[in-house]
C-alpha positions, 0 to 999 in steps of 0.5 A: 912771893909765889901763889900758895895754894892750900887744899882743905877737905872737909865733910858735910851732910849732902843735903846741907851741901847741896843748898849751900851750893843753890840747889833747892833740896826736898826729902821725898819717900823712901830715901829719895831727894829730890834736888833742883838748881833754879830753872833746871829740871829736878835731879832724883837722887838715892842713895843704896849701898856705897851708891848714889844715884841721879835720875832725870825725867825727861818725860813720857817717850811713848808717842813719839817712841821708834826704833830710829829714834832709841838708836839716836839716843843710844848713840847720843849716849857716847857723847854724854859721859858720864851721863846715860839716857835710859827707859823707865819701864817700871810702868809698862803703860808710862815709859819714861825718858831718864838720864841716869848717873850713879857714884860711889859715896865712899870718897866723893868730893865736892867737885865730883859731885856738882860736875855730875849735875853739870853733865846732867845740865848738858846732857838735857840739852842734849838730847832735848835738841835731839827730841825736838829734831823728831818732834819737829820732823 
């Protein structure tokens, strides 16, 4: 007999589907959660309009910002997609390194939305072999 396969869609809350899937999952302020998968770093997520948006903090850049440097990142935002480095200026005297994401929320699946964090997972690695590069130079 031939191998059947059989597609179920279902729905669920997102934060009962994130630790169903091994993510630890806090409700911060404001409609943030804040998502981690064992030792990874955490995952910010916000929903807003039809939208969800995934941030990762990759830290302060200030000491080591240059110009060589934000054109390494920028270029290293081709190699990440669907991912993208950003700078947080919302504190002008803290810049901070992000990757950001962001996905429609009308037909996600879940297969979408855990290969998001996925490509976060490789993007961190990424562009922290990147920031060590100039750290270590």
């Amino acid at each position: 007999m031939n191998h059947i396969l059989i597609k179920l869609k279902r729905e669920e809350e997102l934060p009962r589907f994130l630790e169903s899937n091994g993510f630890s999952v806090e409700d911060l302020s404001n409609g943030v959660l804040r998502v981690q998968r064992e030792d990874e770093l955490p995952v910010f997520l916000k929903v807003e309009d039809q939208q969800i948006f995934f941030e990762v903090d990759l830290g302060n850049i200030d000491e080591i910002i240059s110009q060589d440097l934000l054109l390494s990142l920028l270029a290293l935002n081709t190699e990440i997609i669907p991912a993208s480095v950003g700078l947080d200026t919302t504190d002008a005297s803290d810049r901070r390194l992000v990757l950001v994401e962001s996905r429609e929320t009308s037909d996600l699946s879940d297969q979408e939305l855990l290969a998001v964090f996925d490509a976060l997972e490789l993007a961190v690695d990424k562009v922290t072999n990147l920031l060590s590069s100039v750290i270590h130079s």
